[in-house]
C-alpha positions, 0 to 999 in steps of 0.5 A: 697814405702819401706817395712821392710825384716830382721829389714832393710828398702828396696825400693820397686822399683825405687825412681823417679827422682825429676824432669825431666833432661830437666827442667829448674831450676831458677838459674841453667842450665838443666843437659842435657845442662850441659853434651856435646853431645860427653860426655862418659856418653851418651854412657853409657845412651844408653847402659843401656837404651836399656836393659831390667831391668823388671827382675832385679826390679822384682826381688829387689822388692820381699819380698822374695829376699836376701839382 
């Protein structure tokens, strides 16, 4: 999951999240219920889920980019 590039440690791609937003933890609510519906970062989810970052992730795991 991480390779070395010049003596620094670098992801290699995304670190997936430890659970999903809708799972229920024992004594706390669900991150989706804990954001309104008319929440600005809603918006922003949006927004950035409709791109297309296959590019970008590309381009951050290969050994050869600058970091």
């Amino acid at each position: 999951m991480y390779h070395v590039l010049d003596g620094l440690r670098v992801m290699d791609c995304w670190t997936p999240a430890p659970m999903k937003r809708e799972q229920a933890m024992r004594f706390s609510p669900t991150l989706e219920s804990a954001i309104s519906e008319n929440h600005p970062v809603r918006l922003c989810e949006d927004i950035l889920g409709r791109c297309d970052w296959s590019e970008w992730e590309a381009e951050r795991r290969s050994p050869k980019s600058d970091y």
